[in-house]
N, CA, C and O atoms as a GROMACS GRO file, in nm:
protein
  436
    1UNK      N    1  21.761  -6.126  15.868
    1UNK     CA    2  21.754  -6.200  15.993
    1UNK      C    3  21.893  -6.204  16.057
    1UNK      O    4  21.992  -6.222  15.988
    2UNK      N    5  21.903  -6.182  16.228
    2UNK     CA    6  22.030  -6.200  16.223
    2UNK      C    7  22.042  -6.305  16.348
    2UNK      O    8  21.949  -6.367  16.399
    3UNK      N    9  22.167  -6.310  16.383
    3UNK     CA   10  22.202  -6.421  16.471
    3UNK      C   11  22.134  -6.468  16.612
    3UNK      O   12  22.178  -6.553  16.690
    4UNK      N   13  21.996  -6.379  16.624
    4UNK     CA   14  22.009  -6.386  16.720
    4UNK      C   15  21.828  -6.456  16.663
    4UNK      O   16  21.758  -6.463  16.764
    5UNK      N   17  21.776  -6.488  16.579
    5UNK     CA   18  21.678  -6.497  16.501
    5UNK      C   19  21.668  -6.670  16.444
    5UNK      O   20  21.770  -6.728  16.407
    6UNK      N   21  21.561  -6.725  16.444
    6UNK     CA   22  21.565  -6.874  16.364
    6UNK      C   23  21.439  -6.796  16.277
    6UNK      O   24  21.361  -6.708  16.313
    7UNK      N   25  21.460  -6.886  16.106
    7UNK     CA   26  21.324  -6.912  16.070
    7UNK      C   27  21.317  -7.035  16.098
    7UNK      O   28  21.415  -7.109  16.112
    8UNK      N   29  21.158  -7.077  16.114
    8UNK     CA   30  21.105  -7.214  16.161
    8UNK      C   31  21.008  -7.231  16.034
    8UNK      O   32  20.974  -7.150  15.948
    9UNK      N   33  20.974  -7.369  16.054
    9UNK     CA   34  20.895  -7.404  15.968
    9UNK      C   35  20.770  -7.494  16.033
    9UNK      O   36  20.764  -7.521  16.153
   10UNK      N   37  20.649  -7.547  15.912
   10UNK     CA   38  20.621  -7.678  15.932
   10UNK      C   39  20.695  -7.815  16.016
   10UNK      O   40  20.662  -7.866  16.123
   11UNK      N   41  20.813  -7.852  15.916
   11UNK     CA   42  20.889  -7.956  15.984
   11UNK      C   43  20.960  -7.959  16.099
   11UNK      O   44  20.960  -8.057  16.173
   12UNK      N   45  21.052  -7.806  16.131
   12UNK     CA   46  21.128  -7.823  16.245
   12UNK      C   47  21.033  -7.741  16.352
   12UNK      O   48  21.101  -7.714  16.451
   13UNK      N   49  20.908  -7.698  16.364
   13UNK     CA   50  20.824  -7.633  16.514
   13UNK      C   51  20.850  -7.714  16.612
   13UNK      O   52  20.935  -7.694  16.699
   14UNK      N   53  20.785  -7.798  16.603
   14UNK     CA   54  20.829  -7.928  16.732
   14UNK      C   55  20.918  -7.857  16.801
   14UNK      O   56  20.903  -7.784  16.899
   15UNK      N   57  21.045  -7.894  16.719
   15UNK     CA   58  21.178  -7.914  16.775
   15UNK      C   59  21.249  -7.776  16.834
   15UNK      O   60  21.318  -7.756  16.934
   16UNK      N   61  21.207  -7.698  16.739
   16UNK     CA   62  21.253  -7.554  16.767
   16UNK      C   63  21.182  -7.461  16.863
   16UNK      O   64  21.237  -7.370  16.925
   17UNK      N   65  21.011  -7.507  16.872
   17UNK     CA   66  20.950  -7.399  16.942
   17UNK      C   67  20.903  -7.500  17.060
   17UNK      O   68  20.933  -7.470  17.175
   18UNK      N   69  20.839  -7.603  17.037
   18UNK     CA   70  20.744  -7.668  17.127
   18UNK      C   71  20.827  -7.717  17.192
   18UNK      O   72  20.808  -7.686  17.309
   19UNK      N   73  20.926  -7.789  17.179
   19UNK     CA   74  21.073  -7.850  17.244
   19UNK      C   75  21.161  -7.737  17.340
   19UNK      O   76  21.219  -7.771  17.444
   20UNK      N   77  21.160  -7.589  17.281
   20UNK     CA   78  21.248  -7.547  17.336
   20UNK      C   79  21.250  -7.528  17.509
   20UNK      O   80  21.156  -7.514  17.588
   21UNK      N   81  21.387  -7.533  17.529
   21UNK     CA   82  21.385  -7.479  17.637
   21UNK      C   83  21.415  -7.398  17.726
   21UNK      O   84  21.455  -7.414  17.841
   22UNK      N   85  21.385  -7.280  17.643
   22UNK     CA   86  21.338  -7.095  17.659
   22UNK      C   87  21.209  -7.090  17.632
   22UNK      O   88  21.154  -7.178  17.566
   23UNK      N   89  21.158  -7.004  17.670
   23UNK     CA   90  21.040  -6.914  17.587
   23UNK      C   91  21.069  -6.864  17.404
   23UNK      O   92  21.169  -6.797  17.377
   24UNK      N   93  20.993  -6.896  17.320
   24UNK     CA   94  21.007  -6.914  17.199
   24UNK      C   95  20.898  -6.795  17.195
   24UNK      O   96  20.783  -6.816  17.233
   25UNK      N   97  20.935  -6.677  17.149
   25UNK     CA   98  20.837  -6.568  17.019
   25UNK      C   99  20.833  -6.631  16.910
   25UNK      O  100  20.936  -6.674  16.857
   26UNK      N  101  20.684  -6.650  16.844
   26UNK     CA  102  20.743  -6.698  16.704
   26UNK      C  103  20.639  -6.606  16.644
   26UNK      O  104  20.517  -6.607  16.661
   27UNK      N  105  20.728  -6.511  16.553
   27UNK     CA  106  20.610  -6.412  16.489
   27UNK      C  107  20.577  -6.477  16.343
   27UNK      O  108  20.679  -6.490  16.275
   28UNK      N  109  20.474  -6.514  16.288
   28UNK     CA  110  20.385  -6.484  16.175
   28UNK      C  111  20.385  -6.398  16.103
   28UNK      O  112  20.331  -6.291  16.134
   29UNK      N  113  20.448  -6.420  15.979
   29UNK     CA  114  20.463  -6.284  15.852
   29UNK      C  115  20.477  -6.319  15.754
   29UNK      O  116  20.479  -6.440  15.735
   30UNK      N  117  20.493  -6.223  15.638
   30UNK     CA  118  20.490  -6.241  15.516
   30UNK      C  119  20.607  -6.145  15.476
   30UNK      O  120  20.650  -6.058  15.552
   31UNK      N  121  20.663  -6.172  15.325
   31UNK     CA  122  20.738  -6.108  15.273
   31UNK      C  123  20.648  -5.927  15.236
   31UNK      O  124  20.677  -5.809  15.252
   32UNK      N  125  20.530  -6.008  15.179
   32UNK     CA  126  20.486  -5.875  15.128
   32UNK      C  127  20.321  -5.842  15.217
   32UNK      O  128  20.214  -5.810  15.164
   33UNK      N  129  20.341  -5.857  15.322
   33UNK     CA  130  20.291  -5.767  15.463
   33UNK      C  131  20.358  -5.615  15.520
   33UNK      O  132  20.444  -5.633  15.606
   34UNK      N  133  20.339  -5.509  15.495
   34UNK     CA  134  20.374  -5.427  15.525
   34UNK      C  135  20.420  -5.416  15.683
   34UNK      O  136  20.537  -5.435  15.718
   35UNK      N  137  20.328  -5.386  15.760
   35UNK     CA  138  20.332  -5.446  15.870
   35UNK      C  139  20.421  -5.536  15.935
   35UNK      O  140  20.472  -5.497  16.040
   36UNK      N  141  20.445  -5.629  15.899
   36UNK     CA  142  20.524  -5.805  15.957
   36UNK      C  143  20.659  -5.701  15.913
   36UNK      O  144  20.749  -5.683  15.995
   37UNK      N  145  20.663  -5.639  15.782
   37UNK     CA  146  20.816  -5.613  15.763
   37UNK      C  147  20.847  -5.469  15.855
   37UNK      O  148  20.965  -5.440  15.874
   38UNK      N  149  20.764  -5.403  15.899
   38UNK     CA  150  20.791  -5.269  15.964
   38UNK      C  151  20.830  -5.344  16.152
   38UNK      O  152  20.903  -5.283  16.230
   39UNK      N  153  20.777  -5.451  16.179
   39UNK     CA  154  20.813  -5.495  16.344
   39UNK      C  155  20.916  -5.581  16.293
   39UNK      O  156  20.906  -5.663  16.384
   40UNK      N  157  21.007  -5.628  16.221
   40UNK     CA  158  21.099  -5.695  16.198
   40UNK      C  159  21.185  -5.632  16.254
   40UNK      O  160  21.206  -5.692  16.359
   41UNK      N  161  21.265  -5.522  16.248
   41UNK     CA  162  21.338  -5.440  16.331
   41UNK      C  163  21.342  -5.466  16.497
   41UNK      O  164  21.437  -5.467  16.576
   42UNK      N  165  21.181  -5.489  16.516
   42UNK     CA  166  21.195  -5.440  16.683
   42UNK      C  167  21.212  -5.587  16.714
   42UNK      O  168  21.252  -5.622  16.824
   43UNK      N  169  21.191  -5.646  16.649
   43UNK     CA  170  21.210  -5.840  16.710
   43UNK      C  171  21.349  -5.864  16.697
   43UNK      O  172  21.408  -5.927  16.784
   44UNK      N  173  21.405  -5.822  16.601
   44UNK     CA  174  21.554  -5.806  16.581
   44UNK      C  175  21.633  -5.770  16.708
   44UNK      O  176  21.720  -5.827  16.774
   45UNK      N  177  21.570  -5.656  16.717
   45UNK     CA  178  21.601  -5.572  16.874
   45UNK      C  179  21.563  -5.640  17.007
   45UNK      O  180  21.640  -5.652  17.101
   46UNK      N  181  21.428  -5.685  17.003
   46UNK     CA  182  21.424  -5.776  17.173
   46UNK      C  183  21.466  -5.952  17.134
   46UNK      O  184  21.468  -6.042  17.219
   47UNK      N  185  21.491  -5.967  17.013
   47UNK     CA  186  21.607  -6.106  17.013
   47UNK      C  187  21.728  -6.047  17.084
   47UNK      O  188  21.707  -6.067  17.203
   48UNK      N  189  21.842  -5.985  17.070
   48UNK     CA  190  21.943  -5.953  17.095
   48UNK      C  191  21.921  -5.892  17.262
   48UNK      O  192  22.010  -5.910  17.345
   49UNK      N  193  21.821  -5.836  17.290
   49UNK     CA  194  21.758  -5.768  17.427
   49UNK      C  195  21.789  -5.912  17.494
   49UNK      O  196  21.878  -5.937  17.576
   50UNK      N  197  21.713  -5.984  17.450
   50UNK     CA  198  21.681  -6.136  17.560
   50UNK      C  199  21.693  -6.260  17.572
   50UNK      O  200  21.646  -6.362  17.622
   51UNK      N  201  21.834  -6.180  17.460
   51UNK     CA  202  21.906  -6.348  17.420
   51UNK      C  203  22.012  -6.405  17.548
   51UNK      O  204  22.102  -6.350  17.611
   52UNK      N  205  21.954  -6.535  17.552
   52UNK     CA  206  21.983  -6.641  17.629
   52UNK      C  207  21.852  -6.672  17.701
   52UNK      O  208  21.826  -6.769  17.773
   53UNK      N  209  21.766  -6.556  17.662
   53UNK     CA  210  21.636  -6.567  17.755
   53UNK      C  211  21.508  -6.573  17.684
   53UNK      O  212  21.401  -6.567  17.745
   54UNK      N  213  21.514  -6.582  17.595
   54UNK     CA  214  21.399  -6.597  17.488
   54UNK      C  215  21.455  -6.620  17.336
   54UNK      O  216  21.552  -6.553  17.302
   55UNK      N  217  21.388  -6.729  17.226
   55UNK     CA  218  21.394  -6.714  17.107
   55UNK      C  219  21.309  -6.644  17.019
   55UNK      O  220  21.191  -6.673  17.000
   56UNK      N  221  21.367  -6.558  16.971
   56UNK     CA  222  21.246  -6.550  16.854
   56UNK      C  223  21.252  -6.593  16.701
   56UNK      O  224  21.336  -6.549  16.623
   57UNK      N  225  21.149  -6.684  16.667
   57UNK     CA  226  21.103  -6.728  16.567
   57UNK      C  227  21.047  -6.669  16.486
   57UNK      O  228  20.963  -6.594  16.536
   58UNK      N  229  21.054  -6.663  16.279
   58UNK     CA  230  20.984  -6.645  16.208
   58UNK      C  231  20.919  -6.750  16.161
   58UNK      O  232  20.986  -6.853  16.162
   59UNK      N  233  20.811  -6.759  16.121
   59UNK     CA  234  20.751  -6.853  16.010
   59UNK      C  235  20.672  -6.741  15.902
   59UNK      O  236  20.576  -6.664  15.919
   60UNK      N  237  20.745  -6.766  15.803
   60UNK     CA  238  20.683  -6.745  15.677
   60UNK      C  239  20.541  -6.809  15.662
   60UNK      O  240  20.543  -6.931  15.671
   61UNK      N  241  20.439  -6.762  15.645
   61UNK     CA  242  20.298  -6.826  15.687
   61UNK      C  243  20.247  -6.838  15.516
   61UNK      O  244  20.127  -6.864  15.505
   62UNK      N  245  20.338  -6.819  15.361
   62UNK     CA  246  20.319  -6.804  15.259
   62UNK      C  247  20.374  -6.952  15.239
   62UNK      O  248  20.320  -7.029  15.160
   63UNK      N  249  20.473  -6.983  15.308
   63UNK     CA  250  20.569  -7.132  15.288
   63UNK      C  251  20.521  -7.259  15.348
   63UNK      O  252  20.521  -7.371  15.296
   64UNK      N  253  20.467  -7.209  15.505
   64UNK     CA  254  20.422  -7.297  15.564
   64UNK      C  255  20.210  -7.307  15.630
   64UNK      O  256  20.135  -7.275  15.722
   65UNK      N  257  20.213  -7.354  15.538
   65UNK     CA  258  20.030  -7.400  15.593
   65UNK      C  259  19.993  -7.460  15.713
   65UNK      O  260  19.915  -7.404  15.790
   66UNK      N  261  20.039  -7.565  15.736
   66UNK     CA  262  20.018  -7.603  15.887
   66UNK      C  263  19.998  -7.546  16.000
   66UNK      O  264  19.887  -7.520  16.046
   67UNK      N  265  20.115  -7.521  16.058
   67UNK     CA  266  20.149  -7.482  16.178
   67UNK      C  267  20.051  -7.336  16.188
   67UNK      O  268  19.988  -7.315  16.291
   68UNK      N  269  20.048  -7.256  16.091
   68UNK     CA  270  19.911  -7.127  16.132
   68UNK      C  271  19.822  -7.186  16.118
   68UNK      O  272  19.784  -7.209  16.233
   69UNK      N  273  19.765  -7.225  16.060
   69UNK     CA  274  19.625  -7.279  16.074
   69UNK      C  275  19.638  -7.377  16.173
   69UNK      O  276  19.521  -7.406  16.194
   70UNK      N  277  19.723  -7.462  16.265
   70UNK     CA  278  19.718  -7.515  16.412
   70UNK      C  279  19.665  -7.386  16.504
   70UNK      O  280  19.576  -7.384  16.588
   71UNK      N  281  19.754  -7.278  16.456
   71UNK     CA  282  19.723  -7.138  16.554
   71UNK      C  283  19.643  -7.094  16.500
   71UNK      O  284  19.677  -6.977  16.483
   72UNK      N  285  19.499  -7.118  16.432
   72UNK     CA  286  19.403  -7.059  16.404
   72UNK      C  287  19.468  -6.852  16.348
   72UNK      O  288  19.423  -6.747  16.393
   73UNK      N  289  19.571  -6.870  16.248
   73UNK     CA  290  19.637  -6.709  16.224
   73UNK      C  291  19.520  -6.710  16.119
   73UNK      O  292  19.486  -6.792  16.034
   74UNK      N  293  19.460  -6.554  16.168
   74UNK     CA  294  19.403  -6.518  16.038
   74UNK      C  295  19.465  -6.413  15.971
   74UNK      O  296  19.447  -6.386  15.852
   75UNK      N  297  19.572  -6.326  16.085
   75UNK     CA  298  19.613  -6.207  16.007
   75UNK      C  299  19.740  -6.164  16.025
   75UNK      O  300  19.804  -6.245  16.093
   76UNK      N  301  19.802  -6.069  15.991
   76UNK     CA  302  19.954  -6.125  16.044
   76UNK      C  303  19.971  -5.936  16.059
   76UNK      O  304  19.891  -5.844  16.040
   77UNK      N  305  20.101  -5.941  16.096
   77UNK     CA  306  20.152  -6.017  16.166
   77UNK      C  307  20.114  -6.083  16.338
   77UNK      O  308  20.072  -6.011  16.429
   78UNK      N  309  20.131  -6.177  16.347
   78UNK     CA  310  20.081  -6.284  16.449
   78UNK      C  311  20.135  -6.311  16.511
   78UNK      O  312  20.209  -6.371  16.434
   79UNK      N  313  20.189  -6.331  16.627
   79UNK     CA  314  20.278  -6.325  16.715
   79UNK      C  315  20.227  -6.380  16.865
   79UNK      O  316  20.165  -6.310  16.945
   80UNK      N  317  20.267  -6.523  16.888
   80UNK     CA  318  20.276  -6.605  17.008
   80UNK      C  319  20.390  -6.583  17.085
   80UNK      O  320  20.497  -6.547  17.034
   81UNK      N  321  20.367  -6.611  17.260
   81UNK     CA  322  20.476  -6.661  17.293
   81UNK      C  323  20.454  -6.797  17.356
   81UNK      O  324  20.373  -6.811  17.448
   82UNK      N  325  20.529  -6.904  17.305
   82UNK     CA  326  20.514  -7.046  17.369
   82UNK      C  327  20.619  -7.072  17.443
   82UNK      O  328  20.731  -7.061  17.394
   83UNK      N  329  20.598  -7.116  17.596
   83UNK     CA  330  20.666  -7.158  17.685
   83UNK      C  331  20.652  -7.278  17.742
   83UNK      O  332  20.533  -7.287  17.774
   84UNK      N  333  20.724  -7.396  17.779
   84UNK     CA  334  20.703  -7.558  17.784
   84UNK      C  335  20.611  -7.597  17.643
   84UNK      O  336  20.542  -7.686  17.691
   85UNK      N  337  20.577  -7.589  17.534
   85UNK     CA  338  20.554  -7.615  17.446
   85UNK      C  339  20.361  -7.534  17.453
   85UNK      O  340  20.288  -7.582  17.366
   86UNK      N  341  20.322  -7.473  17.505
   86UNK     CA  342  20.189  -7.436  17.540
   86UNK      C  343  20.181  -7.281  17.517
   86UNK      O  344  20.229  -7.219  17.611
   87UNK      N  345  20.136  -7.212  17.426
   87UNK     CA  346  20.104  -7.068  17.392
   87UNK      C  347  20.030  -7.036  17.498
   87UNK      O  348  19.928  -7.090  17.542
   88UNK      N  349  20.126  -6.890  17.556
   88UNK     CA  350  20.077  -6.840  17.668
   88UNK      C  351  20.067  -6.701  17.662
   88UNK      O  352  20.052  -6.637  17.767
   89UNK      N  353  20.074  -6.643  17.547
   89UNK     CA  354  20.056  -6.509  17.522
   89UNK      C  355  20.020  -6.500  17.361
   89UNK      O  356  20.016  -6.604  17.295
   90UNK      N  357  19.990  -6.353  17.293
   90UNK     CA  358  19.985  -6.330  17.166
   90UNK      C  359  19.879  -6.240  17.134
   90UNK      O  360  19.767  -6.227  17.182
   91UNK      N  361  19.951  -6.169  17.026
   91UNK     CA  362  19.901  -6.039  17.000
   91UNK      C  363  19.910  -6.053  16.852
   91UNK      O  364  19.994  -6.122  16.795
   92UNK      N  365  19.788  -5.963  16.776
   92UNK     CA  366  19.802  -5.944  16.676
   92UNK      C  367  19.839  -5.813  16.607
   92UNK      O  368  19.799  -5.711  16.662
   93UNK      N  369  19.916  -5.799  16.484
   93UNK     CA  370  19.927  -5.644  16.452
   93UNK      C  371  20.088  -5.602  16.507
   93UNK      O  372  20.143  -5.672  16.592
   94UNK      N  373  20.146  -5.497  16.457
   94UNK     CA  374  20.264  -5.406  16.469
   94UNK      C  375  20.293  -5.330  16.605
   94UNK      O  376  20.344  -5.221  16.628
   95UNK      N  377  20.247  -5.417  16.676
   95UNK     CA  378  20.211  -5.357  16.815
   95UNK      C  379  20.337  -5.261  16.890
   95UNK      O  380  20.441  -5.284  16.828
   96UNK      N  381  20.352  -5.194  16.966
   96UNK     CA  382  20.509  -5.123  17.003
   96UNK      C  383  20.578  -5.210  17.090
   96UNK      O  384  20.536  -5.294  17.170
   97UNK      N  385  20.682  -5.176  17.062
   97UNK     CA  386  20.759  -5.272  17.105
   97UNK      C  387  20.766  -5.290  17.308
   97UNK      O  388  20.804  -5.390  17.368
   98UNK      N  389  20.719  -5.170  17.365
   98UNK     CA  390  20.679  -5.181  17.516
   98UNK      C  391  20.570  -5.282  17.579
   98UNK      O  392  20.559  -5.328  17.693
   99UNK      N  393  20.482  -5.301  17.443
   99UNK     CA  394  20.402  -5.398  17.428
   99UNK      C  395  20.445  -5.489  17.444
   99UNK      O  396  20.405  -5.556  17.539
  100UNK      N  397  20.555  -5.541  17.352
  100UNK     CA  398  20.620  -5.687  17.315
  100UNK      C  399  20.708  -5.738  17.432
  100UNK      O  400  20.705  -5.853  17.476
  101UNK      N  401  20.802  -5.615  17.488
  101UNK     CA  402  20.871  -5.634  17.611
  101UNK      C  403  20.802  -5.658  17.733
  101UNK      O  404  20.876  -5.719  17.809
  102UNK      N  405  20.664  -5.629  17.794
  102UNK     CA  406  20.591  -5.648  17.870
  102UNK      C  407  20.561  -5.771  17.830
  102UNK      O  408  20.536  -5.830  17.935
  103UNK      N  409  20.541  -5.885  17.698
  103UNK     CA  410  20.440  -5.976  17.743
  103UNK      C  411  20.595  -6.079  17.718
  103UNK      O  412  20.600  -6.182  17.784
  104UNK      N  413  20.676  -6.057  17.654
  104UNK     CA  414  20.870  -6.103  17.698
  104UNK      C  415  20.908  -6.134  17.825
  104UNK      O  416  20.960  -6.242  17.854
  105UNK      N  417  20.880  -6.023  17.924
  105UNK     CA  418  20.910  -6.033  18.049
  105UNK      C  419  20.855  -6.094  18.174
  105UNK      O  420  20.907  -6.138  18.276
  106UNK      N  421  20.720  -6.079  18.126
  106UNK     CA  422  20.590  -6.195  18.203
  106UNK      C  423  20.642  -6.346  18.176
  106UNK      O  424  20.645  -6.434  18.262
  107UNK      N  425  20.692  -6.364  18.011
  107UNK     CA  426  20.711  -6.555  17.988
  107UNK      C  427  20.825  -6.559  18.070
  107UNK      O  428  20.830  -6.660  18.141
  108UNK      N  429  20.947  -6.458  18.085
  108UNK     CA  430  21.038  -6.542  18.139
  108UNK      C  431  21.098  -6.504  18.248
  108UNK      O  432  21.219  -6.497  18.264
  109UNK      N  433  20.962  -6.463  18.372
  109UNK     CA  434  20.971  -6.400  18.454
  109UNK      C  435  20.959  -6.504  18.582
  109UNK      O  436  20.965  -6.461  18.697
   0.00000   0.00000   0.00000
């Protein structure tokens, strides 16, 4: 994870995603999801793309029970974007990253 990256949890969502005040990605993954670990790279990449202009969030969905099952996640990787505290986008799956930048640029457009 790098600087430009939070993990979130159960306890701090509120504060970190629903509170924020940017547009918050918060992707859904697992350590041992193939998948979740192959788009880690490109979130890496549009954190640093759209930083000051979007966060992106992990939640470990193995650590934390709550907060996915609030988002009804059945599969991961899972991937919202919440803006004023209200999910306004989201996709499921390793999607390309032109994908991810198109629905990036709509939240903080």
């Amino acid at each position: 994870m790098s600087q430009n990256t939070i993990n979130v949890t159960d306890s701090n969502f509120e504060s970190s995603v629903l509170k924020s005040n940017v547009p918050v990605l918060v992707d859904f993954w697992a350590p041992w999801c193939g998948p979740c670990v192959a788009i880690g790279p490109v979130l890496e990449n549009l954190a640093a793309e759209f930083s000051g202009k979007l966060v992106v969030a992990k939640m470990n969905v193995d650590e934390n029970a709550n907060t996915p099952a609030q988002f009804g996640v059945r599969s991961i990787p899972f991937m919202v974007i919440v803006k004023n505290g209200k999910v306004i986008d989201s996709v499921v799956g390793a999607v390309p990253k032109a994908k991810l930048s198109d629905m990036i640029t709509k939240a903080i457009g």
